[in-house]
C-alpha positions as CSV (number, residue, x, y, z in Angstrom):
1,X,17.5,2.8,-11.4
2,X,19.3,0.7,-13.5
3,X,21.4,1.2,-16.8
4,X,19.2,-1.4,-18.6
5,X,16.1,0.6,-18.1
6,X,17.8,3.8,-19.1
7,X,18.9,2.2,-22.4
8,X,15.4,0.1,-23.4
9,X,13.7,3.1,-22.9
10,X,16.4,5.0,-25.4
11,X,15.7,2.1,-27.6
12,X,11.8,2.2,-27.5
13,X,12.1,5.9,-28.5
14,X,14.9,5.8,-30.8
15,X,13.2,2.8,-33.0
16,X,9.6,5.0,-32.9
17,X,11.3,7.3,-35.3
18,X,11.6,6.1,-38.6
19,X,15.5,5.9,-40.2
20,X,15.1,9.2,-42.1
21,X,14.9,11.0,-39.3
22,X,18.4,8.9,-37.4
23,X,19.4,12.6,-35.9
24,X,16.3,13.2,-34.5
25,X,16.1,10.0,-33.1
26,X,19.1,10.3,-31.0
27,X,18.5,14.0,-30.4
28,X,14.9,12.5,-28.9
29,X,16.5,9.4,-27.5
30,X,18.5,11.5,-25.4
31,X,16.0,13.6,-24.3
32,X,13.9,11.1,-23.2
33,X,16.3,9.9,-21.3
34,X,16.9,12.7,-18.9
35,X,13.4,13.1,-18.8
36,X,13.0,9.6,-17.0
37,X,16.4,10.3,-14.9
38,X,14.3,13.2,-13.6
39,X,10.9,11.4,-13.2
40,X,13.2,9.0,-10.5
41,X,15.0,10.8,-9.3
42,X,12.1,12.6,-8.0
43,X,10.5,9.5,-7.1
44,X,13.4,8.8,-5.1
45,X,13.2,12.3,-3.0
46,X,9.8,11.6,-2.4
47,X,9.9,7.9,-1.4
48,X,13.0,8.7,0.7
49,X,11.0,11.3,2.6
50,X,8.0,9.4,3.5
51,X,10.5,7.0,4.9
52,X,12.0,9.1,6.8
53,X,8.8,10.5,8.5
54,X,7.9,6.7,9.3
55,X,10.9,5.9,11.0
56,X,11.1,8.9,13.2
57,X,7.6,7.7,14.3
58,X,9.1,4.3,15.1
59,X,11.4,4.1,18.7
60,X,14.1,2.4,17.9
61,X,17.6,2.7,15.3
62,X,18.8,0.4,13.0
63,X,22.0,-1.2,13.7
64,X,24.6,-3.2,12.3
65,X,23.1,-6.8,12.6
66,X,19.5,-4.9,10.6
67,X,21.9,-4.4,7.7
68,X,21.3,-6.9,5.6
69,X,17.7,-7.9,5.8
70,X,16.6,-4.0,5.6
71,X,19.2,-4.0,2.2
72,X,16.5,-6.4,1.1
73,X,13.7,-4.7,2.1
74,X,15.2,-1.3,0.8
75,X,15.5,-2.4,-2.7
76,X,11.6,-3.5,-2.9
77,X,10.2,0.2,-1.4
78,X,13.3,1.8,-3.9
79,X,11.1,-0.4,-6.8
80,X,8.0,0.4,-5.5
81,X,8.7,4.1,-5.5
82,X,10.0,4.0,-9.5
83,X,6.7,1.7,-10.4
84,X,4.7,4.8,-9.4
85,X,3.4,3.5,-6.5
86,X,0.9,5.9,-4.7
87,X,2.1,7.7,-1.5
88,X,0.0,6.6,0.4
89,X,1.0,2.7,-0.8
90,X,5.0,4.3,-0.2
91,X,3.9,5.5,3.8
92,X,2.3,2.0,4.2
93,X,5.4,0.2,3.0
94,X,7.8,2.5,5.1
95,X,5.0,2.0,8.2
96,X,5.6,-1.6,8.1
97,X,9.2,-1.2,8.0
98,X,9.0,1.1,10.7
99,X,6.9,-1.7,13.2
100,X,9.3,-4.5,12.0
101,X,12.6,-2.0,13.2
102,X,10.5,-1.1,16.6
103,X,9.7,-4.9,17.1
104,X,12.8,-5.8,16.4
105,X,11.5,-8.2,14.1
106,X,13.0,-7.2,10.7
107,X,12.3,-9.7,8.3
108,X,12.9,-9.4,4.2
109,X,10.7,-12.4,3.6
110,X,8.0,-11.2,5.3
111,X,8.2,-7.4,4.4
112,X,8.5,-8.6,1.0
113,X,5.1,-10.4,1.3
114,X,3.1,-7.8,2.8
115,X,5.2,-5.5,-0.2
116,X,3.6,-7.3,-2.6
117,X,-0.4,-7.2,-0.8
118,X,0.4,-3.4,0.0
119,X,1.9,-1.6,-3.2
120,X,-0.8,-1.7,-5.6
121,X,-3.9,-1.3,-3.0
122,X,-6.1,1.6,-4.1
123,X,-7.1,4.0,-1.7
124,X,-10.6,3.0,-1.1
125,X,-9.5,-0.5,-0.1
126,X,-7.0,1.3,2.5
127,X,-9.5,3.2,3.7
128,X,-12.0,-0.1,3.9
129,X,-9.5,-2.3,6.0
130,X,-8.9,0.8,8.4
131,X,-12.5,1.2,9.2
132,X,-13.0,-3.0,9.8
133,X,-9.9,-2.1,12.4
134,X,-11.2,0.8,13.7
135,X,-14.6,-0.7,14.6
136,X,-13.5,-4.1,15.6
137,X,-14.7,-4.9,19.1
138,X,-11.7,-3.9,21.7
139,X,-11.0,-3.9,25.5
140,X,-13.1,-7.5,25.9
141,X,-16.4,-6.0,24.1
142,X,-17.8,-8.8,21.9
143,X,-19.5,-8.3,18.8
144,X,-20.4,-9.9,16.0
145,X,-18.5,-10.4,12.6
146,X,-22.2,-9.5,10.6
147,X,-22.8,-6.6,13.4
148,X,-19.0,-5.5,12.7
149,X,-20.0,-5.7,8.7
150,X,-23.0,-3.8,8.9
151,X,-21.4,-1.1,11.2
152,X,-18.8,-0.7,8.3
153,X,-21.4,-0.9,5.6
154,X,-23.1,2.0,7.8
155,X,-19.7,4.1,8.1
156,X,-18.5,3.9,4.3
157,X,-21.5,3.9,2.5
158,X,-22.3,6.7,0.5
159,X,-19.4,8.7,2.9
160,X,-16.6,6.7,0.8
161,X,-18.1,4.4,-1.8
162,X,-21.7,5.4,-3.8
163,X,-23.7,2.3,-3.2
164,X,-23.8,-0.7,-1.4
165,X,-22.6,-2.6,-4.4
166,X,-19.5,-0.7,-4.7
167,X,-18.5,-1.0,-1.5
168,X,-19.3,-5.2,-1.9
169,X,-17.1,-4.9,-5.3
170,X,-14.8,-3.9,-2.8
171,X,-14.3,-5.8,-0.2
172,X,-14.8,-8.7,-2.6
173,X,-11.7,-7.5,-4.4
174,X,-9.5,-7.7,-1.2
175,X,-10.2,-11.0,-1.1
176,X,-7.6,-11.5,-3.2
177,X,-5.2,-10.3,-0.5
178,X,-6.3,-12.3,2.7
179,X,-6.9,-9.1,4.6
180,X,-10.3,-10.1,4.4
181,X,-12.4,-13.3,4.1
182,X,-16.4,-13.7,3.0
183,X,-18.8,-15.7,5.2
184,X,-22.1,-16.6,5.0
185,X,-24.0,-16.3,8.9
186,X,-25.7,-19.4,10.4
187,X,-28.9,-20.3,9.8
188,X,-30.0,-19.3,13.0
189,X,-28.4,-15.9,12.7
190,X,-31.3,-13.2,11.7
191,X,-33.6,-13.7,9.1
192,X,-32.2,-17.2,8.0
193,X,-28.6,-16.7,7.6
194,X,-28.7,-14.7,3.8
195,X,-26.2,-12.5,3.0
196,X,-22.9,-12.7,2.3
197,X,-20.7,-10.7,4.7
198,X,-17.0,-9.7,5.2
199,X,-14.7,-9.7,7.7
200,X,-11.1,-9.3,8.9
201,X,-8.3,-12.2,9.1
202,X,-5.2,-12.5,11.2
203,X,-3.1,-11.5,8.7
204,X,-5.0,-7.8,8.4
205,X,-4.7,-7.8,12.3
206,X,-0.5,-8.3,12.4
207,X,-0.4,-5.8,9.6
208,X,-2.1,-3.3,11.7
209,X,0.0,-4.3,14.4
210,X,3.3,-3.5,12.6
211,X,1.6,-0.8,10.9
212,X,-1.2,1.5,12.5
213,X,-3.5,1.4,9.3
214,X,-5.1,4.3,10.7
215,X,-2.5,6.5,11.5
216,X,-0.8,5.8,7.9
217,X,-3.9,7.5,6.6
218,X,-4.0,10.2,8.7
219,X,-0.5,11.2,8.2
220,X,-1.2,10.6,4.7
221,X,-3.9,13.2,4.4
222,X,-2.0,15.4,6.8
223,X,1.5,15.9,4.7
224,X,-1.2,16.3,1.6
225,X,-2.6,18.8,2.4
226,X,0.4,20.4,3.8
227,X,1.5,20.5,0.0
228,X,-1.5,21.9,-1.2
């Protein structure tokens, strides 16, 4: 964290007082302060733990030629840690990390990308994108996209979201990320084609394959409750 936080937060609380009360202001001030050197500093511990834990499930070191571009990505899990970012956001971040070190594919640019789709999902939408993974067709099965849709529908619905609408609300807000793209079936599909459905892109498929989407939330729930 940087001086220039530490002193516009001084300033924020120092100028709430009014110039009567100048001692208390800087008695405040100070206080205030520490307060937010504590708050990161225990943001820190805890993002630097849930890295750790994701790296030791990785198979593979960093060495001198990863230096640079994990600097990079580094600094961008460091700010997502003091923006408050949830933990499970933090593991999903230090899971990607993690699959770019095994891969040997570590990239700032594209960490930084997926940083930005990954830090402020909310944990429904995590939990949404991991069940259109878990019951995509595998090992040559086909299915399709509507039939995956309505199996996820089926699975979330009231388990994880109330209604039918929220889960829609959903999914329609990860549009926004490109995990997930709306279609509208054929007119030869069912009962004339109606209804808009979901499903997953590319992009939510590499993400899984750098970070096990399912796992994250597992190990999530796992060092939660270990806390509890």
């Amino acid at each position: 964290m940087g001086e220039t936080l530490l002193g516009l937060f001084s300033a924020v609380v120092s100028d709430r007082l009014s110039a009567d009360h100048i001692a208390a202001a800087s008695t405040l001030a100070t206080s205030a302060t520490e307060m937010l050197k504590t708050v990161m500093r225990r943001r820190h511990a805890v993002a630097a733990d849930i890295l750790s834990e994701e790296l030791r499930e990785g198979t593979r070191t960093l060495d001198e030629a990863d230096l640079p571009e994990a600097a990079a990505i580094l600094y961008r899990y460091q700010r997502a840690a003091e923006e408050g970012a949830a933990k499970l956001n933090l593991r999903l971040l230090a899971a990607v990390f993690a699959g770019q070190s095994t891969q040997k594919s570590i990239a700032a640019d594209d960490f930084l990308y997926l940083a930005d789709i990954l830090a402020p999902l909310k944990r429904e939408e995590v939990i949404l994108l991991g069940t259109f993974l878990k019951l995509h067709p595998r090992n040559g099965d086909v299915k399709a996209p509507r039939d995956v849709y309505a199996a996820v529908v089926e699975e979330l619905v009231p388990a994880v979201f109330e209604s039918g609408a929220d889960f829609r609300a959903t999914a329609g807000a990860l549009l926004r990320t490109g995990l997930l793209v709306a279609n509208v079936p054929p007119a030869t599909y069912g009962s004339g084609g109606n209804g808009l459905y979901y499903e997953s892109t590319n992009l939510l498929f590499r993400l899984n394959g750098l970070a096990d989407i399912e796992g994250v939330v597992y190990r999530s729930d796992a060092a939660a409750n270990q806390t509890e």
